[in-house]
Structure formats: C-alpha cells, structure tokens
C-alpha positions as CSV (number, residue, x, y, z in Angstrom):
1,X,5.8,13.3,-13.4
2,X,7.3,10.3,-11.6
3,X,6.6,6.9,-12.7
4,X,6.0,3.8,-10.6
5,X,7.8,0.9,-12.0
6,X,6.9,-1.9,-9.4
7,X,7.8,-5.9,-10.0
8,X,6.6,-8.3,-7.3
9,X,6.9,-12.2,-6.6
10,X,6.6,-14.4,-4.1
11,X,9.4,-16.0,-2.1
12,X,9.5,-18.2,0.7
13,X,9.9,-17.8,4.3
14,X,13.3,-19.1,4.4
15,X,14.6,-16.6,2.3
16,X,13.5,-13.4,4.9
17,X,16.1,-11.9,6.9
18,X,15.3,-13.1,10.6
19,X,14.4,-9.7,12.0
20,X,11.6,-9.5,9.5
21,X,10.2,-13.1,10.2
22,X,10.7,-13.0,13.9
23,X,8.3,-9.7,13.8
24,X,5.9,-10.8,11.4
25,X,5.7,-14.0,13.8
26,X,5.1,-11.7,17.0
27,X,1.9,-10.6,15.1
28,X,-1.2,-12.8,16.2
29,X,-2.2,-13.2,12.1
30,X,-4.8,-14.6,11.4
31,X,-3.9,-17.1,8.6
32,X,-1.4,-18.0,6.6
33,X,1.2,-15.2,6.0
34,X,2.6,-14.6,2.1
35,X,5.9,-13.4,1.6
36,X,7.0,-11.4,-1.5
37,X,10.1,-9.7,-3.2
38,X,9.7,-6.2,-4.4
39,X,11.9,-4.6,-7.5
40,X,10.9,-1.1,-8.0
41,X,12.5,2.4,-8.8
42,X,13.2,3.7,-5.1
43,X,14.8,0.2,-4.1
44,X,14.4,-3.4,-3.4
45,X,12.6,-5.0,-0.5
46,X,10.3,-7.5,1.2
47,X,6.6,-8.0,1.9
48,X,4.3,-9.2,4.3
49,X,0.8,-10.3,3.6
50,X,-1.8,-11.1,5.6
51,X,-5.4,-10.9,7.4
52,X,-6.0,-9.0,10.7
53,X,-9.5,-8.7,11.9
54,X,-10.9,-9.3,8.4
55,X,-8.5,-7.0,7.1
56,X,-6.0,-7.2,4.3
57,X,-2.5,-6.0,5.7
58,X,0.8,-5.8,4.1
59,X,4.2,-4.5,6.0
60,X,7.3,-3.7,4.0
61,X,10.5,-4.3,5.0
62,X,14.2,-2.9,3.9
63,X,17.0,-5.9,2.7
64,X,17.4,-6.2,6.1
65,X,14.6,-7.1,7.8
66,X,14.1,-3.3,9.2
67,X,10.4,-2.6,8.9
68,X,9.4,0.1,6.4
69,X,5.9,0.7,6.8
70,X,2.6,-1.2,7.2
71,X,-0.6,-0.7,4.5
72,X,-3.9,-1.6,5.4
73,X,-6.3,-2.0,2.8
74,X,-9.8,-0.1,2.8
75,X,-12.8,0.6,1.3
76,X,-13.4,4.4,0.3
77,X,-16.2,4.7,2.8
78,X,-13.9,4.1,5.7
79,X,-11.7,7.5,4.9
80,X,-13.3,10.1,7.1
81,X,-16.0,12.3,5.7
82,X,-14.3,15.4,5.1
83,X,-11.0,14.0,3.8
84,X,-13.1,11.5,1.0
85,X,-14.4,14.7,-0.2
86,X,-10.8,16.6,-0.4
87,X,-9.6,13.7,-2.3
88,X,-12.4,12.7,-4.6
89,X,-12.9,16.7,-5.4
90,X,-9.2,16.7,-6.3
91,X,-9.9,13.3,-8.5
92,X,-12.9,15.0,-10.1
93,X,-10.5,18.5,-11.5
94,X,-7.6,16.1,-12.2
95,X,-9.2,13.0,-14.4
96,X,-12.4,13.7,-17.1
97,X,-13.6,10.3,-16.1
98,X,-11.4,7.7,-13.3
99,X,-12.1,4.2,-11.3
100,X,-10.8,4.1,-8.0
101,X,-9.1,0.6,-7.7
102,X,-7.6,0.0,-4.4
103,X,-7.2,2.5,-1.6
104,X,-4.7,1.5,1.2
105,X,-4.3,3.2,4.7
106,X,-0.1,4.0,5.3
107,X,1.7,3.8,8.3
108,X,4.8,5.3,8.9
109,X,6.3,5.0,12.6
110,X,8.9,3.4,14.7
111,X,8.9,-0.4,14.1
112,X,8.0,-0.9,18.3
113,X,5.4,1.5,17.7
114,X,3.9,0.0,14.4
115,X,4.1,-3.8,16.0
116,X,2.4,-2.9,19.3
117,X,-0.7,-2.0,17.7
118,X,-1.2,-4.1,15.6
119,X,-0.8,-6.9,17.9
120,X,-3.4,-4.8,20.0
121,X,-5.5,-4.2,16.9
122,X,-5.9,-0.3,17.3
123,X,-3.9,0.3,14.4
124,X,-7.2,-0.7,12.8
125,X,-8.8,2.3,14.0
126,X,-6.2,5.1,14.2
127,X,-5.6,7.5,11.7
128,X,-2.5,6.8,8.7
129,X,-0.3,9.2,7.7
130,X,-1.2,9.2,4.2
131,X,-4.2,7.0,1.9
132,X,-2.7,5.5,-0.8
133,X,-4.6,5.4,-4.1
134,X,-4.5,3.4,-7.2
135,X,-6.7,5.0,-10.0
136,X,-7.5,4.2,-13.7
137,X,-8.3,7.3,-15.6
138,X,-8.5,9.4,-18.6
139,X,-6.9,12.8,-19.2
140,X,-6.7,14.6,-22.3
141,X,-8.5,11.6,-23.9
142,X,-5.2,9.8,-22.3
143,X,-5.9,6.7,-20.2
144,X,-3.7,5.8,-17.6
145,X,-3.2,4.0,-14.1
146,X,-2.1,6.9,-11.8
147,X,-0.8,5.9,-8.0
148,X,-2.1,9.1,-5.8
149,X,-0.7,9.9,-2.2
150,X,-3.1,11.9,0.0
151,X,-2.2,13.0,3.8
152,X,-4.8,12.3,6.6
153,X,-6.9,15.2,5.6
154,X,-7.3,14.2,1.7
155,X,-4.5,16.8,0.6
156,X,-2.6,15.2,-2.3
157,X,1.2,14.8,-1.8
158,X,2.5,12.7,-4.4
159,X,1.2,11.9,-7.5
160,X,2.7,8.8,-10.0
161,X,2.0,6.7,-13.3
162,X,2.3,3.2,-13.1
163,X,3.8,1.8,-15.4
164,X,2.6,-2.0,-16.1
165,X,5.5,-4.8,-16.3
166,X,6.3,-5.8,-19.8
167,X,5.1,-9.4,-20.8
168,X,6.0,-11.9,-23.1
169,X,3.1,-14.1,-23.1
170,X,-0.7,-13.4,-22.9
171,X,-2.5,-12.9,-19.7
172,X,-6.1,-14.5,-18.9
C-alpha cells in the first residue's frame, strides 16, 4: 500500500515564483490568500489558499509556478447521489468502523482552463475529476488515517496511509 508522507508550512508571497502569484492575483479572491510549501513523497511544491464564494480552495503549483491542480473543499452532501453511495458502500466493506474528515473536489485541467472558471465561478458547480478523501478508521482492529481517491462516479482509484509528521514536542 502506498503511504502519504506530506509536510506543509507557510511561506511568504515573496518567495512564489511569479507565474504562480501573477495567476493566483488574476483570481477575484475573496480575502486574504495563504501561501504554503509542500514536502511530500511524489515531489515538492507550492500552495494556494483561499475563499471563493464561501468556499475553501487550494491550487497547487510545480517549483515553477506551473499550476498543478485546484481542490475545492466540500461537504459529503454535495457529491452527487449515486456516487456518495458508490463511495460510502466501498468505505462500509473496506473499514469495520471510519470518520470521514475532509472530502475535497479535484481538478485536473489546462491551467487557462482551470483559471477561467474560477474567475467565472462555475468551477463551483462542475463536476471534478476525482473526490479526494481523508478518513480515520479501523481495520483488523488496526486504526489508521487512510487518504482515498474516488473518480466522478464514486469508483475508488487510489488508496493511501498517511503517515503523521514526527514531533518533538507535545501538541495542544
């Protein structure tokens, strides 16, 4: 099973390649935008975050400003009807017993493509190419924090454990 190794801080604006920035700033956010640097397994890169319409987005780039992909965050009752149930029957057989914890809509396109709707908002509406799920659950009287990939019709594509970053001191 592949593992998700994922260490994020935040960074400021001046460190961003241009090409990222210059996007992000095309975008009419609403708010204040946070930047972050991203270690994990698959490769380095930076991230976006912000509010649209109420909404929580985030848009990856590569080291080089090129944009990666764009994650809007959901609540499970906004996944269509027929796919929830393809991906919470496939949770049900997989865990004994499971929390969702955050379920993100992916985008993968063309960086023109990607921008143009969401400066015209109907990104918001469309359907991603994949759901992205964060679960806590137990298997084999195992607890673990699994990261789930599902297409657009609840299939599941790609499954991973997360793996929590090591720390030296206590957390409150």
């Amino acid at each position: 099973m592949a593992q998700k190794r994922e260490k994020e801080f935040r960074i400021s604006e001046e460190k961003i390649p241009s090409k990222a920035v210059s996007l992000i700033k095309s975008i009419n956010t609403s708010g204040r935008i946070k930047w972050y640097y991203e270690e994990n397994e698959s490769g380095n890169s930076y991230e976006a975050k912000f509010k649209k319409k109420k909404k929580k987005i985030s848009i990856e780039f590569g080291l080089k400003g090129n944009l990666q992909d764009v994650e809007i965050k959901i609540k499970e009752k906004e996944i269509p009807e027929k796919a929830q149930f393809e991906i919470r029957d496939f949770l049900d057989k997989y865990f004994s017993k499971y929390r969702i914890l955050k379920i993100q809509q992916q985008f993968i396109d063309s960086a023109e493509t990607l921008v143009n709707k969401l400066r015209n908002n109907s990104l918001l509406r469309e359907t991603p190419n994949y759901y992205e799920i964060e679960v806590y659950g137990k298997k084999n009287n195992i607890s673990k924090m699994m990261e789930f990939r599902f297409d657009s019709t609840g299939k599941m594509k790609i499954l991973r454990e997360i793996i929590p970053n090591n720390s030296d001191h206590l957390e409150y």
